[in-house]
C-alpha positions in Angstrom: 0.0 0.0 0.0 1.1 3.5 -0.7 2.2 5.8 1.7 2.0 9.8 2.0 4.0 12.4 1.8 3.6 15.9 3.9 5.5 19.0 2.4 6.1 20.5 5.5 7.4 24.3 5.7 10.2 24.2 9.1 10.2 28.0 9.5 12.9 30.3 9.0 14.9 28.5 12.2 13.7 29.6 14.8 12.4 26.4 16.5 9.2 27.9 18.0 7.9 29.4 14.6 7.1 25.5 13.3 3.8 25.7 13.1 1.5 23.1 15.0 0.4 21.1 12.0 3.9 20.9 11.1 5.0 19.4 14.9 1.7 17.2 14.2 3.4 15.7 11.1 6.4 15.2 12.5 5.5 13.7 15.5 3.8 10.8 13.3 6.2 10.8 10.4 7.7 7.5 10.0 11.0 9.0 7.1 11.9 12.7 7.7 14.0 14.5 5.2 14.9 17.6 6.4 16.9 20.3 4.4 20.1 22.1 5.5 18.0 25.0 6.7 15.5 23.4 8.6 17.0 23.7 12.6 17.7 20.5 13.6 15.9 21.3 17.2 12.6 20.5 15.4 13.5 16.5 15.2 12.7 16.7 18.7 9.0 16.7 17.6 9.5 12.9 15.9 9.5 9.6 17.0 12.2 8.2 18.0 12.3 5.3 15.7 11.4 7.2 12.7 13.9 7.7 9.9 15.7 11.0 9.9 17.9 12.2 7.4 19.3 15.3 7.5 20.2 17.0 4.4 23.6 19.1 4.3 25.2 21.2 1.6 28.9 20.0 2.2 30.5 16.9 3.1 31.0 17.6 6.8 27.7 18.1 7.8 25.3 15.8 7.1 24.1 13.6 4.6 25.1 15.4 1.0 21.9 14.8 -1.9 21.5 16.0 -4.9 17.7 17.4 -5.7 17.4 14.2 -8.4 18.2 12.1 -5.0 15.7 13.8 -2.6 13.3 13.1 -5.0 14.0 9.7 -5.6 14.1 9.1 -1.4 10.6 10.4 -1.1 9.1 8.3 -4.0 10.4 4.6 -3.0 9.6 5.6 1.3 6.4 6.4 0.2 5.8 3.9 -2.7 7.1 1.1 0.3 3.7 2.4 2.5 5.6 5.2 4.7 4.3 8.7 5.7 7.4 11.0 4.3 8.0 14.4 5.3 9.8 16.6 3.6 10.9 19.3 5.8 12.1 22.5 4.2 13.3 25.6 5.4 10.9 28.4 5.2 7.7 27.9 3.3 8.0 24.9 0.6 6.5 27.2 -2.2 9.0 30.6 -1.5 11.7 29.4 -3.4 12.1 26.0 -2.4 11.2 23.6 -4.7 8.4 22.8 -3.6 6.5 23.1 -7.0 9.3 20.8 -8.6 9.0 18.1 -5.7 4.9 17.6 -5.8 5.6 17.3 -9.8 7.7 14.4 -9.2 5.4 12.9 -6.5 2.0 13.6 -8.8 3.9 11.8 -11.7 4.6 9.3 -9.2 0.7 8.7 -8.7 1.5 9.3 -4.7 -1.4 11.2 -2.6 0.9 14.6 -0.7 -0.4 17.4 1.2 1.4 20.9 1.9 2.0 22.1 5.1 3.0 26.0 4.9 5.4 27.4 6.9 6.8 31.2 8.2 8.6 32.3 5.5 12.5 34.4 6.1 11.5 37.1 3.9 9.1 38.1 6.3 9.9 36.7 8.9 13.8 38.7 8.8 13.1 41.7 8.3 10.3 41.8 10.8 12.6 40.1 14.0 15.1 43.5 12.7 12.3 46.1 13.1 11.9 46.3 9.6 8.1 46.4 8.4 7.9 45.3 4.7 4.9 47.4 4.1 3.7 50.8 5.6 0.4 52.6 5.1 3.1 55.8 5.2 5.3 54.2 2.7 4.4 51.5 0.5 1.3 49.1 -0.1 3.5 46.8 -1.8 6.3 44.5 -1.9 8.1 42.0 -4.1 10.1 39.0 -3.2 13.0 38.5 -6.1 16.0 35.8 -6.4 19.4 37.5 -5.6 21.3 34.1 -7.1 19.2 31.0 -9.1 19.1 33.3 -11.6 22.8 33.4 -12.3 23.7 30.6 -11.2 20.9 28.1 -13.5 18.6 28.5 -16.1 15.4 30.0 -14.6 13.6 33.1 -15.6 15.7 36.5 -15.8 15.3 38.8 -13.2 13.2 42.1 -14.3 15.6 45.0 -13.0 14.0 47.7 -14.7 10.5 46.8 -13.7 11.2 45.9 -10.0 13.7 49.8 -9.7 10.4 51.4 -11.0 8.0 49.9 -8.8 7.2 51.9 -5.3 7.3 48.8 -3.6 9.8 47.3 -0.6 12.5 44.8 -2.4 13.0 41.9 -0.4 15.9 39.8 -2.2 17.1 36.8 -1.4 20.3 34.2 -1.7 22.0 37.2 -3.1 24.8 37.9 -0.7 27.3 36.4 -3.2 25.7 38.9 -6.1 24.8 41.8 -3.5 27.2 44.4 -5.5 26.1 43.4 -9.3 22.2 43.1 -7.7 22.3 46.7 -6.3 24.4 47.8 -9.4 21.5 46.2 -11.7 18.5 48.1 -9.4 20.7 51.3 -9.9 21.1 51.6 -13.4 17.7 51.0 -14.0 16.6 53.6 -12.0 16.2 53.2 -8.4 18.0 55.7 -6.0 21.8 54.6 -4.7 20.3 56.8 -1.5 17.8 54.4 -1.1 17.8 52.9 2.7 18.9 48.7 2.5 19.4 46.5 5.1 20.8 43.0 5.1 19.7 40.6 7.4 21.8 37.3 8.0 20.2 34.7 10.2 17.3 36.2 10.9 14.8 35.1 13.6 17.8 33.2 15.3 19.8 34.8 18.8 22.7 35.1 16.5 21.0 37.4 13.9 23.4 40.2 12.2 21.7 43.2 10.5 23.3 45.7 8.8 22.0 48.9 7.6 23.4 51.2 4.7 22.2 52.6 1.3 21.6 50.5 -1.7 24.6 52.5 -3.3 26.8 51.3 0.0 25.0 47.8 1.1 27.8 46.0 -0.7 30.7 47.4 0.7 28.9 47.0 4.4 28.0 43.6 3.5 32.3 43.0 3.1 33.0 44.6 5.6 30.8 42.8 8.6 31.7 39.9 6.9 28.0 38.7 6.1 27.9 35.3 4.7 24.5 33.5 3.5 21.7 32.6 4.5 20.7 36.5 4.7 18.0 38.7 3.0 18.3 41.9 1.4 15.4 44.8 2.1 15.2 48.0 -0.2 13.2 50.4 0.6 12.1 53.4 2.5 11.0 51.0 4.9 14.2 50.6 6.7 14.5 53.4 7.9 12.0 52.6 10.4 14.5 50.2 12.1 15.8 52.1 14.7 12.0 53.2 15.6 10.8 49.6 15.5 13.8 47.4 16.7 13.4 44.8 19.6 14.6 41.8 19.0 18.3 42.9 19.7 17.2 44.2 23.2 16.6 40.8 25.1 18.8 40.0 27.8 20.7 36.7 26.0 20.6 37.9 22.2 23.9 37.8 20.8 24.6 34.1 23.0 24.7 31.1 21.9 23.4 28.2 24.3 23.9 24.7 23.7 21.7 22.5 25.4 22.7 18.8 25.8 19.8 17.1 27.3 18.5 13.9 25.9 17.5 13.9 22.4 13.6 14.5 23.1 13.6 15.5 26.2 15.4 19.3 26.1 13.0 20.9 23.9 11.4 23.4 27.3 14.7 24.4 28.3 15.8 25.3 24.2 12.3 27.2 23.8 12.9 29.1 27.6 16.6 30.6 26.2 14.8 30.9 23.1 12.4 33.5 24.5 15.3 35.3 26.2 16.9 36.0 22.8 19.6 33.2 23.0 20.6 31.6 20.0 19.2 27.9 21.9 20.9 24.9 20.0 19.7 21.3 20.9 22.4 19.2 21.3 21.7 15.6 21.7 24.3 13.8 23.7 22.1 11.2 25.7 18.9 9.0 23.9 17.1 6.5 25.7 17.3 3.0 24.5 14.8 0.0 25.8 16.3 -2.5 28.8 17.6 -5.0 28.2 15.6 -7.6 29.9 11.9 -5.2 29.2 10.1 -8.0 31.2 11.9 -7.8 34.7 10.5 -4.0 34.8 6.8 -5.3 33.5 7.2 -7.8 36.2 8.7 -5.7 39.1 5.9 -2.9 38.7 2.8 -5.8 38.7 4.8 -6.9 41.7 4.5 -3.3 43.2 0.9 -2.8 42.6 -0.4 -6.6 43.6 1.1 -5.6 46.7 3.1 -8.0 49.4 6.4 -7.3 47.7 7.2 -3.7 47.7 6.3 -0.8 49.8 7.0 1.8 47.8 9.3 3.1 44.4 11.9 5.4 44.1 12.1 7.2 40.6 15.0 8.7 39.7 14.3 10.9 36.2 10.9 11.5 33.9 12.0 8.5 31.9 11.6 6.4 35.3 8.4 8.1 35.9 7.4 6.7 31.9 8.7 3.3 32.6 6.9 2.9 36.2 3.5 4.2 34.0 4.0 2.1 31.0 4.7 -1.0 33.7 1.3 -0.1 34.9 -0.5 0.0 31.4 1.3 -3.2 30.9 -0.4 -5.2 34.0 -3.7 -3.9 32.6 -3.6 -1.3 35.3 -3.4 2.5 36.2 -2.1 4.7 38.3 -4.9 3.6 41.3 -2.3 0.4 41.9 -0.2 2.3 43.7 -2.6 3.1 46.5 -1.1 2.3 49.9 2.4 2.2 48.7 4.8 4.7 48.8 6.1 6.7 46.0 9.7 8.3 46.4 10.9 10.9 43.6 14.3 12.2 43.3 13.9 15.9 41.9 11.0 18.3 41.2 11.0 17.2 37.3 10.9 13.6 38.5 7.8 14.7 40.5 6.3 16.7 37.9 6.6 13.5 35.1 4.9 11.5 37.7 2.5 13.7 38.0 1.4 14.6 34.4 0.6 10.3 34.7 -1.5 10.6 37.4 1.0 9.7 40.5 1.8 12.7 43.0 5.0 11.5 44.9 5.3 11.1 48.4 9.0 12.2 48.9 10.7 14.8 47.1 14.1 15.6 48.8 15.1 19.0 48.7 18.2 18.0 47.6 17.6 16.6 43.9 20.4 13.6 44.4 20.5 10.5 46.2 22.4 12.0 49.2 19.0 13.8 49.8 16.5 11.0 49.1 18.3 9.0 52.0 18.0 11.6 54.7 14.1 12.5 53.5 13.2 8.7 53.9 15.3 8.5 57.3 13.4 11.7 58.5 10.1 9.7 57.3 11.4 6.7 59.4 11.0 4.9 55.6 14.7 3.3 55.1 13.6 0.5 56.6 10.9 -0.3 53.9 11.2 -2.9 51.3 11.8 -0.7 48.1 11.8 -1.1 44.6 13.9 1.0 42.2 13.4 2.4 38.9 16.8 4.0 37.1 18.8 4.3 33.9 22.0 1.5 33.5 24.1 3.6 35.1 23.9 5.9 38.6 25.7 5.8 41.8 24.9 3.0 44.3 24.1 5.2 47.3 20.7 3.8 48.4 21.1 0.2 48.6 23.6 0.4 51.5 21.7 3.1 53.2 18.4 0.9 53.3 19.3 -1.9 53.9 22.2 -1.0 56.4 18.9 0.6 58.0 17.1 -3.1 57.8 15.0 -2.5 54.9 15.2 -4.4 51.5 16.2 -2.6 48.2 15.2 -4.0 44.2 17.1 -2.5 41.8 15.5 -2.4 38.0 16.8 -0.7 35.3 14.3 1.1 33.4 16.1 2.3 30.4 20.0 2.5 29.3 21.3 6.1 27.9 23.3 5.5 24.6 25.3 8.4 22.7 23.5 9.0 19.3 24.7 10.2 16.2 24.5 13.8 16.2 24.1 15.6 12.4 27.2 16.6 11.0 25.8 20.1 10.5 25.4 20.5 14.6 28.8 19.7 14.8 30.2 22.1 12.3 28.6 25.5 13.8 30.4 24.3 17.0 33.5 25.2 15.8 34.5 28.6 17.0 33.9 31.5 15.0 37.1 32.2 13.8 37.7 28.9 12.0 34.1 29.4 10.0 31.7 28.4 12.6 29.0 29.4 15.2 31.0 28.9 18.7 29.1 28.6 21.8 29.2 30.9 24.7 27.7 28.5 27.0 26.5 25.2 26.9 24.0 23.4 29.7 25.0 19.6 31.2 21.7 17.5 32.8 24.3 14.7 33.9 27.8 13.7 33.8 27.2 11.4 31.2 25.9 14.0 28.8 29.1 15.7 29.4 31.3 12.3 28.6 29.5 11.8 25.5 29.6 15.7 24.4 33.5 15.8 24.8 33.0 11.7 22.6 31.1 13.5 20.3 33.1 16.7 19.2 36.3 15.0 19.5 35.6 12.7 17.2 33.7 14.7 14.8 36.1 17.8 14.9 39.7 16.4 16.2 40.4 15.6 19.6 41.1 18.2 21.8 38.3 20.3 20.3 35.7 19.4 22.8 38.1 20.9 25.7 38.9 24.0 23.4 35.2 25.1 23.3 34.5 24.5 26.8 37.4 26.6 28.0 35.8 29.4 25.9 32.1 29.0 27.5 30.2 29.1 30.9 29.5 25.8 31.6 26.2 25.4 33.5 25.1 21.9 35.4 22.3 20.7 36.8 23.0 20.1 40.3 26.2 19.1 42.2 26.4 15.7 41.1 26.9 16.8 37.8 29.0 19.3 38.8 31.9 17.1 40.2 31.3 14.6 36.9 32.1 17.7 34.8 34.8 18.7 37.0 36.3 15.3 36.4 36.8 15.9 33.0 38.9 19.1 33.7 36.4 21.3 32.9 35.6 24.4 35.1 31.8 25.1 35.8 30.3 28.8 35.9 26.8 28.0 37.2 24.7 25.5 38.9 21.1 25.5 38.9 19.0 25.9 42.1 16.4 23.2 41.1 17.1 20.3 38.9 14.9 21.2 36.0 14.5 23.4 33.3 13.5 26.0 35.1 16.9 25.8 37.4 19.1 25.3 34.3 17.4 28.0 32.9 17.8 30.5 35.8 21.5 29.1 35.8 22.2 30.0 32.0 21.0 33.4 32.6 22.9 34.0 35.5 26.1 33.5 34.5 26.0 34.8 30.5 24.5 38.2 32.5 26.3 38.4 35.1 29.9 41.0 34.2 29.0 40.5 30.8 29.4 36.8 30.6 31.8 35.3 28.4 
């Protein structure tokens, strides 16, 4: 049976402009083929056995296709019964192809649907203060290729008719043809004095714009060193900038936060930085694979709730809280088992997961850390109970000797392993610090010490060993807690910040703290 395929507009980049039909599509999408321009944060939103490749335009950061092989990727997904999106940056109809691919799938005889998306032409210029039209100054505006032009075999570009029209220009891929573009719109007639602004990166924390004439854009263009992606406005319009600006006025614009929390799971704390200004990068350096033995946990939890083995469960992270729930479903219960036992969380996020499935914990030590778990249940006078625990592979063995040291009986189950994924090539190149052609960081955000191993893992062996070291010197390094803290530590890697609360909201706190505080890095 044939599958579908969604055409599915990503946004300009940043992660919270995705619309919520396209999150809907992704979240059910079985193939995703995202472009090079499409932020890699939004694969958060799918499954996490779907199929995810991520398009790149070089050889270092991603998965290199030609158009002819995009095309041909989502015609034999979809013709082998799939649901395929094809995630593009901006809107799939504002030059992206978008046309071209539903020709190929139509010939096909495959059923597709388009899913528009915020478009960088608007979307730019409007996070720069830039209105594209203005009751006081134009009721029009055209949209115009800066480069396909020159560089294939589409349709000329009408200068003369585009310098004569009172419209804003918005132009775009034409950083490489700024000076012949602007040369072109002058000789035909429209004004070197004319106000231009070009806007590279827009909507993202790292956005650059620079303002000048249409006579001068090209030499300020050189001279801030612009590079694409970036849109070109002309028109009266920009002038309103410095009336209008606001995006370049929150408290982390201009930083660039990495966030390294499990591959699904950090997409609150990238949206809070987000909505600070911060350039928020999701970073995945943990992802959650089954148990091995899946059964022992089914069995340990209908153990828990049938009652005469267990007097309570400690859970130790969200994905504990999941496993103890999805036990529950398993035994053809809910969360009504646990009635009469006690429940035992180790962190207010813990807490909250457990929550959101029906369970309010019992215990939440102030402390978020096994340290303070023990001295909440020996103030409760509950050491001595006969517990079951639900954990990832790997975590200190702290409670087992203080329980049963204290007479009571301790089950350990693991509920999940953490494994190091692959992390897209195109991640790993705008790590690299700015001088050597990439992004940077100025701070990056650890949830565990094991996130940290498999960050400096990661970046070493994508970028060189040593590299993962080098770009921590150079950024505040915030932790979860003090646990996390001394794992970092061991690495020899200094920490800047540690959050209050282990959750977003504390990380969060923590990241702002220390990028604000004397400037920051």
């Amino acid at each position: 049976m044939a599958g579908f395929v969604s055409l599915v507009g990503a946004g300009p980049w940043d992660p919270e402009l995705l619309t919520l039909a396209g999150r809907e599509r992704l979240a059910r999408a079985d193939v995703v083929i995202a472009d090079y321009l499409a932020n890699p944060a939004l694969l958060m939103h799918c499954r996490p056995d779907a199929e995810v490749i991520q398009r790149a335009r070089g050889p270092h950061e991603g998965t290199v296709l030609a158009q002819a092989e995009v095309d041909a990727l989502m015609v034999a997904r979809a013709q082998a019964g799939a649901h395929v999106v094809r995630l593009k940056g901006g809107d799939p109809f504002v030059f992206g192809r978008g046309g071209e691919e539903l020709q190929v799938l139509r010939a096909a005889g495959l059923p597709y649907e388009v899913v528009p998306g915020v478009s960088a032409p608007i979307a730019a210029p409007e996070m720069a203060g830039i209105p594209i039209t203005h009751r006081d100054f134009t009721p029009a505006v055209s949209f115009v290729s800066g480069w396909e032009a020159y560089a294939k075999d589409g349709l000329a570009v009408q200068w003369e008719h585009l310098a004569r029209s009172a419209g804003t220009l918005v132009l775009l891929m034409g950083v490489r043809n700024a000076r012949e573009n602007a040369a072109k719109l002058v000789e035909a007639g429209r004004p070197a004095t004319e106000p231009a602004a070009v806007i590279r990166w827009g909507t993202r924390g790292v956005q650059q714009t620079v303002v000048a004439t249409l006579g001068t854009i090209a030499d300020a263009i050189e001279q801030a060193g612009i590079r694409a992606p970036a849109v070109l406005v002309v028109g009266p319009v920009v002038g309103l900038r410095e009336q209008l600006r606001w995006f370049e006025d929150r408290p982390l614009f201009g930083r660039r936060v990495v966030v390294t929390r499990p591959d699904r799971d950090g997409g609150g704390l990238v949206h809070k930085l987000a909505a600070d200004g911060a350039d928020a990068v999701a970073f995945p350096c943990l992802d959650v694979a089954p148990p091995l033995q899946p059964e022992r946990v089914a069995q340990a939890v209908a153990d828990l709730a049938r009652g005469g083995v267990h007097d309570g469960v400690i859970v130790s992270s969200p994905r504990g809280a999941l496993a103890l729930h999805q036990g529950l479903l398993a035994a053809g219960l809910d969360a009504r088992a646990l009635a009469g036992h006690t429940v035992a969380a180790v962190g207010t996020g813990t807490a909250a997961a457990l929550l959101e499935r029906g369970v309010r914990a019992d215990v939440v030590p102030a402390a978020a850390r096994a340290e303070g778990l023990v001295t909440a249940l020996a103030q409760r006078q509950l050491l001595a109970a006969r517990w079951l625990h639900l954990r990832a592979d790997e975590g200190r063995d702290l409670l087992r000797p203080a329980i049963e040291q204290a007479g009571g009986r301790y089950t350990l189950e693991i509920a999940y392993r953490t494994v190091r994924p692959q992390v897209p090539g195109l991640l790993l190149d705008q790590l690299l610090p700015r001088d050597e052609g990439g992004e940077g960081m100025d701070a990056v955000c650890f949830a565990s010490g094991k996130a940290a191993r498999h960050f400096v893992e990661t970046v070493d062996e994508g970028l060189g060993k040593g590299t993962a070291q080098r770009l921590l010197a150079a950024a505040r390094v915030i932790t979860i807690g003090p646990v996390t803290t001394a794992a970092v530590e061991a690495l020899g890697v200094a920490v800047h910040g540690e959050a209050a609360s282990a959750d977003d909201a504390g990380l969060h706190a923590a990241t702002v703290r220390a990028l604000t505080a004397s400037g920051g890095t």
